[in-house]
VOPAGU-2260 file (C-alpha; in pm, 1 decimal, decimal comma):
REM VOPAGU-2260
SITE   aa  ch    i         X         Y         Z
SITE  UNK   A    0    7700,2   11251,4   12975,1
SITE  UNK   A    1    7733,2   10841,9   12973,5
SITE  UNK   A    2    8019,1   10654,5   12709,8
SITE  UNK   A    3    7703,2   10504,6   12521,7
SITE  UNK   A    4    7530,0   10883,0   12472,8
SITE  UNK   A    5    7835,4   11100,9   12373,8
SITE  UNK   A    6    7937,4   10975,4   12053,2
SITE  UNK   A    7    7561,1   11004,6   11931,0
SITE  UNK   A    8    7606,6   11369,9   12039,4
SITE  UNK   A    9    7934,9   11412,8   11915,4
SITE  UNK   A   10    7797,1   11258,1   11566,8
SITE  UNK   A   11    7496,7   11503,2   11600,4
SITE  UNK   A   12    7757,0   11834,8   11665,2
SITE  UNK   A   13    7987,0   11652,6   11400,4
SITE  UNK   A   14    7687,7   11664,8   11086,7
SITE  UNK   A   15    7563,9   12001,6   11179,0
SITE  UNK   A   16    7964,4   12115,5   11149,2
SITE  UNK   A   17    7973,0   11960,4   10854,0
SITE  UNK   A   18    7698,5   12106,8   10681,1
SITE  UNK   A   19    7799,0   12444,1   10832,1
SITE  UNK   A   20    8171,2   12391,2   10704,5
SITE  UNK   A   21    8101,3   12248,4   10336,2
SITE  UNK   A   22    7783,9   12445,1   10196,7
SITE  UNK   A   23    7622,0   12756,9   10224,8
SITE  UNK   A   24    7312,2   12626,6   10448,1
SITE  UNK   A   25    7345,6   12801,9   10770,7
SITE  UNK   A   26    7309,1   12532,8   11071,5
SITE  UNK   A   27    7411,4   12683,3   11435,5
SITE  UNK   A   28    7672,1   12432,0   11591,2
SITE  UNK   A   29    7687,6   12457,5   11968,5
SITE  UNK   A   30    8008,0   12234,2   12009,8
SITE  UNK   A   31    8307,4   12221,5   11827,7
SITE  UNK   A   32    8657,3   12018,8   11944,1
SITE  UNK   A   33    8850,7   11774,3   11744,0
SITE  UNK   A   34    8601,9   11511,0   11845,7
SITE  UNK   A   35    8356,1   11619,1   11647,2
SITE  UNK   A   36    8556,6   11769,6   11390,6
SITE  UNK   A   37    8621,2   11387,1   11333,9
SITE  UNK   A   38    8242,8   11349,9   11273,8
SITE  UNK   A   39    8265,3   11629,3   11092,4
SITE  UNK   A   40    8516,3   11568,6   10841,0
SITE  UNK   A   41    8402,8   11158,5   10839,4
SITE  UNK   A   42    8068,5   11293,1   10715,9
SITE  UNK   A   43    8181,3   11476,1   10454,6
SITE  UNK   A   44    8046,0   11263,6   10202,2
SITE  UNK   A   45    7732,9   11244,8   10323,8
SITE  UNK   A   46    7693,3   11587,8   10293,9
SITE  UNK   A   47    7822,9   11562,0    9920,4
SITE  UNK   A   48    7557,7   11330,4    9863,3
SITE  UNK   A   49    7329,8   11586,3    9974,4
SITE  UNK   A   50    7477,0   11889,4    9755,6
SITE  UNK   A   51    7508,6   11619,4    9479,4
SITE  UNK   A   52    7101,4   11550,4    9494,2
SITE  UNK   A   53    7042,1   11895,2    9441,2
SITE  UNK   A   54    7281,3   11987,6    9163,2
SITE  UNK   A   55    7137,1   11632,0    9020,3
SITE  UNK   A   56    6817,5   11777,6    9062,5
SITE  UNK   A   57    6912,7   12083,3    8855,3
SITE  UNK   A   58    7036,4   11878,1    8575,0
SITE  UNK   A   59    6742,4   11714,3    8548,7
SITE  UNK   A   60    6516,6   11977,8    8547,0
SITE  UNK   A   61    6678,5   12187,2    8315,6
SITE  UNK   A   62    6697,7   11858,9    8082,8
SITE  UNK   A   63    6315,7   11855,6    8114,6
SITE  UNK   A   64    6254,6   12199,1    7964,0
SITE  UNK   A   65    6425,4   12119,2    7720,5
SITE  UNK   A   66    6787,6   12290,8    7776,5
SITE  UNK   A   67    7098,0   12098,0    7610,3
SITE  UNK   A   68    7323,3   11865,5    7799,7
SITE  UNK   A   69    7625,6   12086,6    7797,3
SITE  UNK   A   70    7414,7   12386,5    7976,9
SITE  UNK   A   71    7232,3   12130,6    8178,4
SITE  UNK   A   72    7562,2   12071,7    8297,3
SITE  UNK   A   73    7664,7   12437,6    8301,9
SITE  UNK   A   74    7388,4   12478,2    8562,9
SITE  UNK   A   75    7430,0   12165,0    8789,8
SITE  UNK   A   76    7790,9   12304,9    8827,5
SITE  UNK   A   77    7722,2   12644,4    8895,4
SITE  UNK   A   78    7461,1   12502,4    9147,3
SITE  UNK   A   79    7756,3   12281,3    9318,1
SITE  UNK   A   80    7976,4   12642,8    9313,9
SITE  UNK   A   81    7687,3   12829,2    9501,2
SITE  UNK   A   82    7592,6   12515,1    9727,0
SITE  UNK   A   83    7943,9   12508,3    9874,8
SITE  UNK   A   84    8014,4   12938,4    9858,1
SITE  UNK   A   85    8266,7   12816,3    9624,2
SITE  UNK   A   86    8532,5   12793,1    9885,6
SITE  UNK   A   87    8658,0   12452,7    9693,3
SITE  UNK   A   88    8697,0   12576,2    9404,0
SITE  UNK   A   89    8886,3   12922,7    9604,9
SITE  UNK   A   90    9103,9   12663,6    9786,3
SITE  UNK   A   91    9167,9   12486,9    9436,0
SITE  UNK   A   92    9297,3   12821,4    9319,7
SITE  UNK   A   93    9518,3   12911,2    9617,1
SITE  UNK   A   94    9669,6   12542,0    9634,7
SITE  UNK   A   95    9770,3   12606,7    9287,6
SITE  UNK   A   96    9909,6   12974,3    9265,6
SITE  UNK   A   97   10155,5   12842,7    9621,0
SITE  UNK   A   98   10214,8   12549,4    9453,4
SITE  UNK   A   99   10308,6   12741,9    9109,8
SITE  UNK   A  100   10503,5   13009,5    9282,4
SITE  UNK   A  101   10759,5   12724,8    9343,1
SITE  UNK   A  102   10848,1   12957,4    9663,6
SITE  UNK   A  103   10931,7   12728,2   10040,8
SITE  UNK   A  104   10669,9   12629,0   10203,2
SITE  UNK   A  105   10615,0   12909,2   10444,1
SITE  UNK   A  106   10654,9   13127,0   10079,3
SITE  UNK   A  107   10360,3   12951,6    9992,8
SITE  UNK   A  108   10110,0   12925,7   10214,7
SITE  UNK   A  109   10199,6   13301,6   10288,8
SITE  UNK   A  110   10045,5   13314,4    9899,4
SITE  UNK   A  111    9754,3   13106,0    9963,1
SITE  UNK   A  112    9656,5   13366,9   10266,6
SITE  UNK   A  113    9588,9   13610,9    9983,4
SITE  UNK   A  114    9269,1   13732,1    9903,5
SITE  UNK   A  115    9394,1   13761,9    9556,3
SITE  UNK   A  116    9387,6   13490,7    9260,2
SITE  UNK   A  117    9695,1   13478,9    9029,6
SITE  UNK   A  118    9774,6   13306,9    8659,6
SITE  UNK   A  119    9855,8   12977,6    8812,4
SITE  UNK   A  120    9500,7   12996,7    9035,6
SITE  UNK   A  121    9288,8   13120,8    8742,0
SITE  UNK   A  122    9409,5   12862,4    8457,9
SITE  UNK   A  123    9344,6   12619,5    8723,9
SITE  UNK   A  124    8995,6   12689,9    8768,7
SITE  UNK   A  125    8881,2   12748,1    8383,8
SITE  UNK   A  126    8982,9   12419,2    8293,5
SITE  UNK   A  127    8868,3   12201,7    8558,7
SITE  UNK   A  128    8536,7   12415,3    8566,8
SITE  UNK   A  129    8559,4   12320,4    8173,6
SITE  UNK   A  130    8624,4   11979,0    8233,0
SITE  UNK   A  131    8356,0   11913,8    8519,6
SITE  UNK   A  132    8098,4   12119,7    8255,8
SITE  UNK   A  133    8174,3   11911,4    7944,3
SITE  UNK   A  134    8205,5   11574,7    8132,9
SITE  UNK   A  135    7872,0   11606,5    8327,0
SITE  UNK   A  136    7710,3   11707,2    7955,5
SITE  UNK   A  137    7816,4   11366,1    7813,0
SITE  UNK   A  138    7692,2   11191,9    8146,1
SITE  UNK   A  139    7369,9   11388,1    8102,6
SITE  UNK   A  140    7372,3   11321,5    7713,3
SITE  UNK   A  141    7385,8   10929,8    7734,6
SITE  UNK   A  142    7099,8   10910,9    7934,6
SITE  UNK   A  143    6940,7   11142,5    8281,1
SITE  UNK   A  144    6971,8   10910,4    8474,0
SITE  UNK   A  145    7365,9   10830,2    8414,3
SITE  UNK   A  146    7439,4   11200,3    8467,3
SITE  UNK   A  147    7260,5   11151,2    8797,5
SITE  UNK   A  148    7453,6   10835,2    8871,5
SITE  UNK   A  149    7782,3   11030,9    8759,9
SITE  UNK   A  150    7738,0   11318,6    8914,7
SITE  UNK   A  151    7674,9   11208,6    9240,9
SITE  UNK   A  152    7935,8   10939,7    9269,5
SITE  UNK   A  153    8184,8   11232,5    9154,0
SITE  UNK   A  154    8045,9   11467,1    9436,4
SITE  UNK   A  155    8076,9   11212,5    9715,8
SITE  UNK   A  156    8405,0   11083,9    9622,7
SITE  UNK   A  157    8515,2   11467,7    9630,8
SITE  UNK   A  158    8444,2   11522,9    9975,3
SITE  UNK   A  159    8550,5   11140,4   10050,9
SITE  UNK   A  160    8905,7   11281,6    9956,7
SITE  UNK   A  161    8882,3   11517,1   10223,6
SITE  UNK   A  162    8802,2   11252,0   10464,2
SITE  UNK   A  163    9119,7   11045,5   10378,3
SITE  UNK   A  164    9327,0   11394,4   10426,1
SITE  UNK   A  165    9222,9   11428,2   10753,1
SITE  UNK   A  166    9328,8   11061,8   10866,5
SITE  UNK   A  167    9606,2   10980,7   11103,1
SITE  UNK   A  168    9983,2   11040,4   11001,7
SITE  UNK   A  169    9871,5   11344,7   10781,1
SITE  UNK   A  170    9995,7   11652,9   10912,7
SITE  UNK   A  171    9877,2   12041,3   10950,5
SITE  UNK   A  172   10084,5   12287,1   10721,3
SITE  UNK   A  173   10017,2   12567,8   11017,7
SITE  UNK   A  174    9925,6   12569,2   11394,1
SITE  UNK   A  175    9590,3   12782,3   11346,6
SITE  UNK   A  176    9338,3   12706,6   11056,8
SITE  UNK   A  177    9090,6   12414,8   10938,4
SITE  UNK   A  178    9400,4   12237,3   10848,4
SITE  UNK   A  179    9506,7   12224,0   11191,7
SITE  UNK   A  180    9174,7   12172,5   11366,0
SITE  UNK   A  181    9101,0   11856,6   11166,8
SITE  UNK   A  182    9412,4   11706,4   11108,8
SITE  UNK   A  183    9434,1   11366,1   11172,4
SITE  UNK   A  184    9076,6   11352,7   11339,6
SITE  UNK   A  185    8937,5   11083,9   11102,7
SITE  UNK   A  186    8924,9   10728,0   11199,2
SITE  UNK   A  187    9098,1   10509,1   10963,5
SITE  UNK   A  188    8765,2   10285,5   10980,8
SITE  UNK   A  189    8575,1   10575,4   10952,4
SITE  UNK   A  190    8734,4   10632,4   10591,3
SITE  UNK   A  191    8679,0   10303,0   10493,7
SITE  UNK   A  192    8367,1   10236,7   10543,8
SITE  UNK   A  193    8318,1   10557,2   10324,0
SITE  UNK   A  194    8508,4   10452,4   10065,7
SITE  UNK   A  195    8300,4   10105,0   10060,1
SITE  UNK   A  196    7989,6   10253,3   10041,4
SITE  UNK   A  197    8021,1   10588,8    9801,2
SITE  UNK   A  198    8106,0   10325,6    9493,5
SITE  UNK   A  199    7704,1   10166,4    9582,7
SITE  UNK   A  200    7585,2   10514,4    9420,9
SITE  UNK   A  201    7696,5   10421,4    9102,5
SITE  UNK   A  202    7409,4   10166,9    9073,6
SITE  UNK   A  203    7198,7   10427,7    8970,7
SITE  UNK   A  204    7329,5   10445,3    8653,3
SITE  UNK   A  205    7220,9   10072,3    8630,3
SITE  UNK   A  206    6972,0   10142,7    8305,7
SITE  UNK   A  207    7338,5   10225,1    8150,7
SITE  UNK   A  208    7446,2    9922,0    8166,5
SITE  UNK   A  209    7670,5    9706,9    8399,2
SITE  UNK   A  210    8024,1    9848,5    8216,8
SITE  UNK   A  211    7898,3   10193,7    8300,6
SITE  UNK   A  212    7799,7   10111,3    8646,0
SITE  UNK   A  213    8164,8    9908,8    8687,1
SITE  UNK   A  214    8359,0   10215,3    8557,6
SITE  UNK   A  215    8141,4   10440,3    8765,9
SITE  UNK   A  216    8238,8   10279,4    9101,1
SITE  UNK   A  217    8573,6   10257,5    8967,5
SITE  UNK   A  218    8570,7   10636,9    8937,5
SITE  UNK   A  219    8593,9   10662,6    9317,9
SITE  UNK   A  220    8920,6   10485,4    9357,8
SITE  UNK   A  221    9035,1   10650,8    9066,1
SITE  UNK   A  222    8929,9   10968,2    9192,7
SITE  UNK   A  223    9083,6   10923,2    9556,0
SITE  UNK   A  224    9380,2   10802,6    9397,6
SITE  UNK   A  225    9456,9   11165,0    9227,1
SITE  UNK   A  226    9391,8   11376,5    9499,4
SITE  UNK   A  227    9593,2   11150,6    9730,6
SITE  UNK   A  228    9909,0   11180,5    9465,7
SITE  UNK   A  229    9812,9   11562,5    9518,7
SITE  UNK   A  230    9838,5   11520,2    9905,0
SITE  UNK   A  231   10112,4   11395,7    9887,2
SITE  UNK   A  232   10303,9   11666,6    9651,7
SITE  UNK   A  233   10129,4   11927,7    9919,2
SITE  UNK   A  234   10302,8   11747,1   10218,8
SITE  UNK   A  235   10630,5   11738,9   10026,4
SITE  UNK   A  236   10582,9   12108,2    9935,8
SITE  UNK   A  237   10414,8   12290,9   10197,5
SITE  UNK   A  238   10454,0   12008,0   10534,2
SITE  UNK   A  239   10068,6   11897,4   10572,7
SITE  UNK   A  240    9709,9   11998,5   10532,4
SITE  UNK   A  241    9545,7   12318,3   10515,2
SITE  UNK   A  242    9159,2   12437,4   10449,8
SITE  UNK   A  243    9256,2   12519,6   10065,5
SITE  UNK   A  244    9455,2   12176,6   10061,4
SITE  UNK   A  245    9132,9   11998,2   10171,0
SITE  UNK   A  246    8925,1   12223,5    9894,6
SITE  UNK   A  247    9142,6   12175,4    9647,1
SITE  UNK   A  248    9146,5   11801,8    9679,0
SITE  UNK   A  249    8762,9   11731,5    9666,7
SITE  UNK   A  250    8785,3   11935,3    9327,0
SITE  UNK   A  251    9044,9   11702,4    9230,2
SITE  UNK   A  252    8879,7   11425,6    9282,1
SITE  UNK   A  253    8551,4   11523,8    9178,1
SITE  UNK   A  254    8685,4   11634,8    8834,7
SITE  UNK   A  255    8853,9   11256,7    8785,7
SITE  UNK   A  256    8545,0   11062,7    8937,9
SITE  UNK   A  257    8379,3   11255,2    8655,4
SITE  UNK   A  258    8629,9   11209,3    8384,1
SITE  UNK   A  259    8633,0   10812,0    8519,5
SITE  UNK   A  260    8251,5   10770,0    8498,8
SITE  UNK   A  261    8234,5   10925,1    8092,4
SITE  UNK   A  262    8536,7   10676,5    7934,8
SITE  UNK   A  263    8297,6   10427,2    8112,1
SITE  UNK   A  264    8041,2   10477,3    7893,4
């Protein structure tokens, strides 16, 4: 294969692993190395954009028969949980039982093998399920269209966070895993060029106003900004990346994006 071909079909290998790694569609993937694990996890967004128009799609259509914001909301989350297999929101729980256990590092991670969820893992996931729920209600609430905008600008800047985890200089917790496998694959270009265009989604929420549509792109730094403070704390804790790090940060994210985009309003 020529130097001007392979990237295209590394790109091509990279979206299908994407797909196959962050939702539930099934996609058959006939290459996989760290090159296009680094298309892969580069993409990432784009594929929360993707998950994002359907749970958007949700909201609005429960809206229009008439359902209430708040379950609106209720719905278009639960759709995100099902979309992904809910292995974010799993990761968010085992990040946060090793992180609560307060145990070393290989302590830890040894808890965040479990198939189990304990206290620390199941407080964890009420409230930022809560959270997510109420603030996508008050997006939807204001107007459909600024749920939309809110919703998907929180969604892409989830999986964005992901992207920046899996730039250079940010280690693997373990030799085997996802962690491992797509550690420090991502371009630093690569995750800017994400993070320049993920904030242009906010636009949608124009009829809003501009204020809204400021504080909605504003969510995305906001949001990256958490979950990087997060990655960091994991390094410290458990020495680098793993594939419950990398879920638990797009929930991170996500939930402030969201949290960002309603005190905009």
């Amino acid at each position: 294969m020529t130097a001007g071909i392979r990237p295209l079909a590394d790109g091509a290998d990279g979206a299908r692993m994407a797909v196959g790694t962050l939702t539930v569609i099934p996609v058959r993937v006939e290459r996989v190395d760290r090159a296009v694990a680094g298309w892969a996890m580069a993409l990432a967004p784009a594929v929360g954009l993707v998950i994002g128009v359907a749970a958007a799609g949700v909201l609005l259509l429960a809206g229009a028969v008439g359902l209430s914001p708040l379950l609106s909301a209720a719905l278009a989350v639960g759709a995100l949980a099902l979309l992904t297999r809910g292995l974010h929101l799993d990761g968010l729980a085992d990040l946060a039982d090793g992180l609560g256990s307060a145990r070393p590092a290989d302590g830890a991670l040894d808890i965040m093998k479990r198939s189990d969820i304990g206290p620390f893992g199941v407080i964890t996931l009420v409230l930022v399920l809560l959270i997510q729920v109420l603030a996508v209600g008050r997006l939807a609430e204001a107007a459909p269209l600024t749920g939309v905008a809110g919703l998907l600008t929180a969604v892409a800047a989830g999986r964005l966070a992901i992207t920046w985890a899996c730039t250079p200089r940010v280690p693997a917790a373990r030799p085997e895993g996802l962690g491992a496998f797509v550690a420090g694959t991502v371009p630093w270009w690569a995750a800017g060029l994400g993070t320049a265009v993920v904030p242009l989604l906010a636009f949608l929420g124009w009829a809003e106003g501009g204020w809204f549509v400021l504080g909605c792109a504003l969510a995305v730094p906001v949001g990256l900004a958490i979950a990087l403070g997060l990655l960091r704390h994991a390094r410290r804790r458990l020495g680098g990346i793993t594939g419950d790090v990398l879920g638990a940060l797009s929930e991170t994210a996500t939930t402030a994006a969201l949290l960002t985009g309603v005190a905009a309003l």
